[in-house]
FIRO-420224 format. One line per 10 residues: number of its first residue (from 1); their letters; for each residue x, y negated, z of C-alpha. Coordinates in steps of 0.1 Angstrom, whole numbers. Each point is the difference from the previous one (the first is absolute). Layout:
<recs>
NUM	A	X,Y,Z ~ ...
</recs>
This chain:
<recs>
1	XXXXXXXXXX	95,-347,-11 ~ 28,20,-13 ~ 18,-27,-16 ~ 11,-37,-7 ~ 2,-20,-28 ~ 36,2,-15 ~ 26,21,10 ~ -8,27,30 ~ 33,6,15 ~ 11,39,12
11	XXXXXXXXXX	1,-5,37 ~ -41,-11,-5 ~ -5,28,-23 ~ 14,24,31 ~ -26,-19,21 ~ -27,1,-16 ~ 6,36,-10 ~ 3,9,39 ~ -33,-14,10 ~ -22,16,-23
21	XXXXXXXXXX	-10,36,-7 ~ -18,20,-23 ~ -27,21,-7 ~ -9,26,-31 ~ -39,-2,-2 ~ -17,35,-3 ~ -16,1,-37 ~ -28,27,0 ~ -1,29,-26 ~ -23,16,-20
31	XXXXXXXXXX	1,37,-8 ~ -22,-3,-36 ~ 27,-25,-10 ~ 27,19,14 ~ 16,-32,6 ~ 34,0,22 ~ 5,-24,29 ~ 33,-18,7 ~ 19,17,29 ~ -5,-18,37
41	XXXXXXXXXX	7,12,35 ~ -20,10,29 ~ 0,6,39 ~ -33,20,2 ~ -19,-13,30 ~ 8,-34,23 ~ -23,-33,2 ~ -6,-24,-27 ~ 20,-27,19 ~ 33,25,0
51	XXXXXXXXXX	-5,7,-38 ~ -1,-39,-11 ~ 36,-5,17 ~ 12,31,-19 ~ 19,-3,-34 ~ -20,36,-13 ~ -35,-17,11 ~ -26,2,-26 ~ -32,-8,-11 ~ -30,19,-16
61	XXXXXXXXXX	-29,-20,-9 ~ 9,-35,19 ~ 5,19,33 ~ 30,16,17 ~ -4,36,6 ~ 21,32,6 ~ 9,31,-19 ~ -21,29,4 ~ 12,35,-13 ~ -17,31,-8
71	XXXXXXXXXX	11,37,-8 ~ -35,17,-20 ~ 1,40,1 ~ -20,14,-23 ~ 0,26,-25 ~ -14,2,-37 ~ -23,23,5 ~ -14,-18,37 ~ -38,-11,-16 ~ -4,-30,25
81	XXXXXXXXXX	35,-13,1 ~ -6,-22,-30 ~ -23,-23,25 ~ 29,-4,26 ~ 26,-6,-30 ~ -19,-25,-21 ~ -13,-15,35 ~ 39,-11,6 ~ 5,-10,-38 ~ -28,-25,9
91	XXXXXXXXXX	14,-11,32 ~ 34,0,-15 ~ -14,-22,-28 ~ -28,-24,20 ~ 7,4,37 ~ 3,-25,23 ~ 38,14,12 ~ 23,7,-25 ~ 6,40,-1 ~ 17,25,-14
101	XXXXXXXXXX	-4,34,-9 ~ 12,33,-9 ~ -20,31,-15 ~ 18,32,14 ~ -13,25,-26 ~ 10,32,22 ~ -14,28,-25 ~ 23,-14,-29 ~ 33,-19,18 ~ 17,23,27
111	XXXXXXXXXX	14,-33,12 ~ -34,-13,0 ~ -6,35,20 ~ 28,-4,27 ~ -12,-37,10 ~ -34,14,7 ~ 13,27,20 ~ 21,-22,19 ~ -28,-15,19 ~ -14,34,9
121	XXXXXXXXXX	-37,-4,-14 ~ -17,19,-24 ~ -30,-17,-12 ~ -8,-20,-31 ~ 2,-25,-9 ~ 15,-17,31 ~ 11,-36,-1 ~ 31,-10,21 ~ 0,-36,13 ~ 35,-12,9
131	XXXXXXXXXX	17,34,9 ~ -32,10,15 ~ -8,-29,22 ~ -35,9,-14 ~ -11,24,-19 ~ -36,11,-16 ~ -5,37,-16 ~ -28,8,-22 ~ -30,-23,-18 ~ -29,-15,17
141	XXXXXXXXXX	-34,2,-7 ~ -17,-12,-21 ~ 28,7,-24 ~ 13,-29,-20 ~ 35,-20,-4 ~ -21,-28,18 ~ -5,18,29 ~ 35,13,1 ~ 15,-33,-3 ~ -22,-13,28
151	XXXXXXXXXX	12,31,22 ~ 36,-10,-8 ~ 0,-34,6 ~ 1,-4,40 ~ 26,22,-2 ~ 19,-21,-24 ~ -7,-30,22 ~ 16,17,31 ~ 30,5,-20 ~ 4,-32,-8
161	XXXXXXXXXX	-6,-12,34 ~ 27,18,20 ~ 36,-12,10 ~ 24,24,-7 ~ 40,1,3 ~ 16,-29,-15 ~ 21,15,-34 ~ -2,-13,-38 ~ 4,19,-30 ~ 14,-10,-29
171	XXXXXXXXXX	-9,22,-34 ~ 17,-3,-35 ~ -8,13,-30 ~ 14,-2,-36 ~ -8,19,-26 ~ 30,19,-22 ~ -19,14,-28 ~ -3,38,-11 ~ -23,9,40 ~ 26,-16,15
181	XXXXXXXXXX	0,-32,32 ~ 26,-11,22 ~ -16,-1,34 ~ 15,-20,30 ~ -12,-3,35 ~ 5,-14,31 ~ -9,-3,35 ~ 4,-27,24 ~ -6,8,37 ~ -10,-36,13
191	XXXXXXXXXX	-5,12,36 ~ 21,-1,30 ~ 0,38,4 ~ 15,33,-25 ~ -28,8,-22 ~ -5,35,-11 ~ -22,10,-26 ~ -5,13,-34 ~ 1,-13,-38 ~ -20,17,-31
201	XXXXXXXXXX	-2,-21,-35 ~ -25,17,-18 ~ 1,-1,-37 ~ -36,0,-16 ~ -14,-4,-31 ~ -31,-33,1 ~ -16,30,-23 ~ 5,36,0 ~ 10,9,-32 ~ 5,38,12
211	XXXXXXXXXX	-33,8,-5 ~ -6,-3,37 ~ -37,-15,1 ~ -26,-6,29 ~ -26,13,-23 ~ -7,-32,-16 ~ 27,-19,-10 ~ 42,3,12 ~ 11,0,33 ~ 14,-30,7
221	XXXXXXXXXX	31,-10,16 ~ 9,36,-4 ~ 29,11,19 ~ 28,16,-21 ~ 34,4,26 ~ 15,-15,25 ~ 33,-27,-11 ~ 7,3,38 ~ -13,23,28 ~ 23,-3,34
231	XXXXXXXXXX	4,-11,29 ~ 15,-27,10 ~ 16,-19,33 ~ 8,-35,6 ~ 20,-17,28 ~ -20,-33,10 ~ 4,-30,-25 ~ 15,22,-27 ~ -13,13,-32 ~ 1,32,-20
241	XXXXXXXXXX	1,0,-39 ~ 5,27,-32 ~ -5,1,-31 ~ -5,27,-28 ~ -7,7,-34 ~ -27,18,-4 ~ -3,21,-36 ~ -38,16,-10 ~ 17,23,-12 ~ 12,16,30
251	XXXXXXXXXX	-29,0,18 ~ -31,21,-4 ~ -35,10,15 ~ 15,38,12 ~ -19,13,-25 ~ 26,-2,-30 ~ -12,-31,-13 ~ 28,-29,4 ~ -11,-42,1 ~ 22,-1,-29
261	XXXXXXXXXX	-30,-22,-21 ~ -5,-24,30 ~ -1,-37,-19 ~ 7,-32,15 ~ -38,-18,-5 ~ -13,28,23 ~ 27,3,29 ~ -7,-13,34 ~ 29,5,30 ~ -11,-2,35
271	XXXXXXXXXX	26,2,30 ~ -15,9,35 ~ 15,-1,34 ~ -16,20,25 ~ 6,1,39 ~ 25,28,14 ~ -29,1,31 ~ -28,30,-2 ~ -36,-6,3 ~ -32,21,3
281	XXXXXXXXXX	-18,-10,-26 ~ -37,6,-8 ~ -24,-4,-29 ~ -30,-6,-3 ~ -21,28,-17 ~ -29,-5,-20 ~ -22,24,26 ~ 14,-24,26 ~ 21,20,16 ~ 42,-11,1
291	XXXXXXXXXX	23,21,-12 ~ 43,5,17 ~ 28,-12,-22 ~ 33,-12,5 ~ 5,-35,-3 ~ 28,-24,-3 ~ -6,-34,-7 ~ 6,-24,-32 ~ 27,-30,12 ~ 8,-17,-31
301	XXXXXXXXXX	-7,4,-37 ~ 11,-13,-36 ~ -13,2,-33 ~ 17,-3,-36 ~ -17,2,-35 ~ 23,11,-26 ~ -25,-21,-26 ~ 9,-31,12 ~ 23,-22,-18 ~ 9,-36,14
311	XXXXXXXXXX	18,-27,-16 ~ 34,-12,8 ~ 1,-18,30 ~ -33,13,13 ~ 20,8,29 ~ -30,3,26 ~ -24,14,-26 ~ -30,-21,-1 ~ 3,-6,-40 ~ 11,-33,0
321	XXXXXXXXXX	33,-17,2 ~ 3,-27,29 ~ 21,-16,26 ~ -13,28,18 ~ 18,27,-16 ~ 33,-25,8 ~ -10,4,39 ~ -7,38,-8 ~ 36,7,-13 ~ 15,-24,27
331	XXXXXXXXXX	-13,22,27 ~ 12,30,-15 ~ 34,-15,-8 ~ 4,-9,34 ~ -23,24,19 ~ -19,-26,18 ~ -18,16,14 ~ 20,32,5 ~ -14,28,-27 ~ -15,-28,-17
341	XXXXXXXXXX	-7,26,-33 ~ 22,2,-39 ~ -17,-24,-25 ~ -32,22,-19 ~ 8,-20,-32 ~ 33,-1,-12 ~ 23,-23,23 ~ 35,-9,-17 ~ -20,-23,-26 ~ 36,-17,-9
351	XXXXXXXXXX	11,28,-11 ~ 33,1,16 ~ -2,40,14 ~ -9,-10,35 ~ -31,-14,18 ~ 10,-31,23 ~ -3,-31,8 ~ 5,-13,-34 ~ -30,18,-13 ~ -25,-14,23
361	XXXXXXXXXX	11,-38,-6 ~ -5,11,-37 ~ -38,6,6 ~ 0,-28,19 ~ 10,-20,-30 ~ -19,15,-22 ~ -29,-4,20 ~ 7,-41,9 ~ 20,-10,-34 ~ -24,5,-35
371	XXXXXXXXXX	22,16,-29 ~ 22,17,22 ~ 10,33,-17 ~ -24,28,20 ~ 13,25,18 ~ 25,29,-14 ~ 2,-29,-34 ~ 29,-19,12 ~ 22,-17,-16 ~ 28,3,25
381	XXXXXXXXXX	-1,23,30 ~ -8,-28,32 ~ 16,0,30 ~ -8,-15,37 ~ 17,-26,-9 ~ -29,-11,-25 ~ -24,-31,14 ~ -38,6,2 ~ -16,-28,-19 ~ -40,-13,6
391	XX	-24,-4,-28 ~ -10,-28,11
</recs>
């Protein structure tokens, strides 16, 4: 399908690289393994048949699904929060949407503290779908993580299910060494309207190792500081993007006790965009009654873990090197579509300084044309100029 025997020439290249795009396929985790996940893109919400024609599409398990996110407050010394935190490790982990998490552990992280206060509810624990699209306070009886997880999940599905504003968010990661990462973000406001909202990328650790436990084992996905907390506006068809570097050493709990030993196996980045627009919010107590909050919903999300390392030319991060990391950079080159996102593995695999053109017709060759040198092991640096060849 992609190409012909003999020579390919450029202007079919261009062609072919036009009509096709790409997805990066979710790959689930597992929080005993503390494996990381290669970094993908997400529009939280929208239909199944919106998500196949998008470039930050996914897929969890053989089946396209949508991003659900959840703040956890809890405390240390909260007895029956360990059922609603190891509940969400198990969803996190086995569910049939692909979530995320954060443990906001308000007695010992002031940041943790000012989140919680934020949405104006004190109860624990209290899990936050989405900005508080749903929300669910205290266990259920009988208590067990089971029960929990089966109180959690229509709320998850809900999530999943709605259609909200049309914006992507692009996260990227790298880790410096010594606590240190080099965060970028961006925004892109795909509607036909100003969006106005807000941005937080919380920095957690996949296991507390500041002693902060549920009773049993770590809290995980416990959040450390913010990289970015502001808000942000952005005319129709624009984008917004910063960047930072973010130093452990800088940062601490409030309590005189800096993230100056975070390490880079046990580092997961989340960036969140949330709705400018307030809501009344309620949640669902365990004495089934509801409970007032504040509420303003999740639009986008983006996850990066610092564990990850891909291989040269793995430029849509799937672990493999294909023709389809050739269309990948392409796209990005040429931003077709527009904010189609930077390559995950490294992209300038001709080693010439730059990523172009060049560098995608050299995974093309290498890909096509066995005993071609692999990517970032040429022998000369490539240009456009340089003819994609078939195997066969």
């Amino acid at each position: 399908m992609y190409c012909t025997r003999g020579i390919m020439s450029l202007f079919l290249l261009g062609i072919v690289f036009s009509a096709l795009e790409l997805s990066v396929p979710f790959l689930g985790s597992s929080y005993a393994a503390l494996t990381g996940l290669s970094s993908s893109s997400h529009r939280v919400g929208s239909s199944n048949e919106e998500n196949q024609m998008k470039t930050e599409s996914e897929c969890r398990n053989g089946k396209l699904t949508d991003a659900v996110f959840v703040e956890l407050t809890t405390t240390t010394a909260c007895p029956y929060c360990k059922y609603a935190h190891q509940a969400l490790m198990e969803l996190h982990t086995n569910g049939e949407h692909p979530l995320y998490f954060v443990s906001l552990v308000t007695d010992r992280n002031t940041h943790a503290y000012e989140r919680y206060r934020e949405y104006k509810l004190s109860a624990f624990p209290t899990a936050f779908f989405d900005g508080g699209y749903r929300a669910n306070t205290g266990v259920f009886w009988p208590i067990s993580v089971e029960n929990q997880m089966a109180f959690y999940e229509p709320y998850i599905a809900d999530c999943a299910n709605r259609t909200p504003p049309d914006i992507d968010v692009d996260l990227v990661v790298e880790w410096l060494g010594d606590a240190r990462m080099d965060i970028s973000v961006s925004v892109q406001n795909n509607e036909a309207s100003n969006y106005e909202g807000y941005i937080r990328v919380y920095i957690t650790e996949i296991a507390s190792t500041m002693g902060w436990h549920d009773g049993d084992i770590p809290y995980a996905f416990a959040f450390l500081d913010y990289a970015f907390d502001e808000g942000i506006s952005i005319h129709a068809g624009n984008s917004w993007e910063s960047s930072t570097v973010w130093d452990g050493d800088n940062h601490s709990d409030g309590d005189g006790h800096d993230f100056g030993g975070i390490t880079r196996d046990n580092i997961f980045v989340v960036a969140t965009v949330y709705n400018a627009q307030w809501h009344q919010g309620e949640s669902l107590h365990n004495q089934g009654h509801t409970i007032p909050f504040d509420a303003y919903y999740l639009d986008g999300i983006d996850e990066a873990w610092t564990n990850t390392v891909f291989q040269c030319g793995d430029c849509n991060g799937d672990g493999l090197v294909t023709f389809a990391d050739a269309l990948y950079l392409r796209n990005y080159y040429y931003q077709r579509p527009p904010g189609s996102p930077a390559p995950i593995g490294e992209g300038d695999v001709n080693l010439d300084g730059k990523i172009a053109f060049g560098d995608a017709l050299y995974i093309s060759n290498y890909y096509h044309w066995p005993g071609y040198p692999e990517p970032c092991n040429p022998p000369v640096a490539t240009s456009s100029s340089k003819q994609s060849v078939s195997r066969d």
